[in-house]
C-alpha positions as CSV (number, residue, x, y, z in Angstrom):
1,X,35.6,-53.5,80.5
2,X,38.4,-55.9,81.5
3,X,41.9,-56.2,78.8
4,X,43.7,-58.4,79.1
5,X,47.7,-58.9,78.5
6,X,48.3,-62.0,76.1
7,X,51.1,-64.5,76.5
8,X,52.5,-62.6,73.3
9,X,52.5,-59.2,75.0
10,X,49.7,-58.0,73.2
11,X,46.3,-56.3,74.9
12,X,43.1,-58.4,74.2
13,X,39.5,-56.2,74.2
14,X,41.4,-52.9,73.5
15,X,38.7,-50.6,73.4
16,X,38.3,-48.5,69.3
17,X,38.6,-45.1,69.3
18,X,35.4,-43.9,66.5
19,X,34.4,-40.8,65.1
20,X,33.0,-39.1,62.3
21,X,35.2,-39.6,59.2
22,X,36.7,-36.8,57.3
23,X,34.7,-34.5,55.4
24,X,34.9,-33.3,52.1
25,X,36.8,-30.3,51.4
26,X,35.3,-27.1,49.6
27,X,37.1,-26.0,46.4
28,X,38.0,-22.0,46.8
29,X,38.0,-23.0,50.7
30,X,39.2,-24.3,53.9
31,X,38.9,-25.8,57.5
32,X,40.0,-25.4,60.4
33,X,41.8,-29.1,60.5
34,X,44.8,-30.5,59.8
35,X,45.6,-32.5,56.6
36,X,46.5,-35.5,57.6
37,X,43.9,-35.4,60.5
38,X,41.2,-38.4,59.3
39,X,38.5,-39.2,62.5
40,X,37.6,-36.7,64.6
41,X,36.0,-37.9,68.1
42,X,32.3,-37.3,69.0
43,X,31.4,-33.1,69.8
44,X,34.1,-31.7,67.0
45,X,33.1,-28.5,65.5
46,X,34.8,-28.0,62.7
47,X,34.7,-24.5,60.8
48,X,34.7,-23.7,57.4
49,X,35.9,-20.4,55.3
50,X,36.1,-19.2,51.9
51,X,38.8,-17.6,50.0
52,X,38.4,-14.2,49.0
53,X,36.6,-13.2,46.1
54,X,34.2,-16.6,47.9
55,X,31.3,-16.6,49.7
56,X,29.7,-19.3,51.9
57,X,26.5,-21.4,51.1
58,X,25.0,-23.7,53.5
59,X,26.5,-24.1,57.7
60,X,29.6,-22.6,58.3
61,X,30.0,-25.4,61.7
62,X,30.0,-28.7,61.4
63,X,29.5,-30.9,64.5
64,X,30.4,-34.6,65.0
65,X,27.7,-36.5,66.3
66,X,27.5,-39.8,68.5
67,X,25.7,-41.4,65.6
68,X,29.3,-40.9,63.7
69,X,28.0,-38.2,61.4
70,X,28.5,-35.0,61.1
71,X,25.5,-32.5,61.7
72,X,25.1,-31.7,58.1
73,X,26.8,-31.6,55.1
74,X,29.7,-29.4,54.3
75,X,29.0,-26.1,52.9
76,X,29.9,-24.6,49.2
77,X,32.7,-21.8,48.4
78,X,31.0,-19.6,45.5
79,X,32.2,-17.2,43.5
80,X,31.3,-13.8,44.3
81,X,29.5,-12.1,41.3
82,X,31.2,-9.0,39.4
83,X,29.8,-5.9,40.5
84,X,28.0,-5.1,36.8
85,X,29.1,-1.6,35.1
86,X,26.9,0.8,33.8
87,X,27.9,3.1,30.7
């Protein structure tokens, strides 16, 4: 790939920079990225945790793809049941 500099001192053919697009945070949760981060380049792992008194459903690591997606969707922060009292 050739660029080019333009009589108005712009680059022509600038190569894009893609990757998967942010995904969607879990309430009661967190990953490990930063807020105002909003593509992440192909082979990002991201992982997620619960708060206490949370546990985890579904994949704790998501991976970026080079399809643009991530590897599946992001997983759920639940609340952890009561442990039940007996009289």
């Amino acid at each position: 790939m050739v660029s080019l500099c333009r009589d108005d001192g712009t680059w022509d053919n600038l190569p894009l920079c893609q990757g998967c697009l942010r995904p969607l945070a879990s309430s009661n949760g967190y990953a490990n990225i930063s807020e105002l981060q909003t593509s992440f380049p192909v082979g990002t792992v991201i992982s997620y945790h619960c708060c206490p008194g949370y546990k985890l459903e579904g994949a704790e690591h998501l991976e970026c793809l080079h399809s643009l997606i991530w590897s599946t969707s992001p997983p759920r922060c639940l609340a952890l049941e009561a442990p039940s009292r007996s009289h």
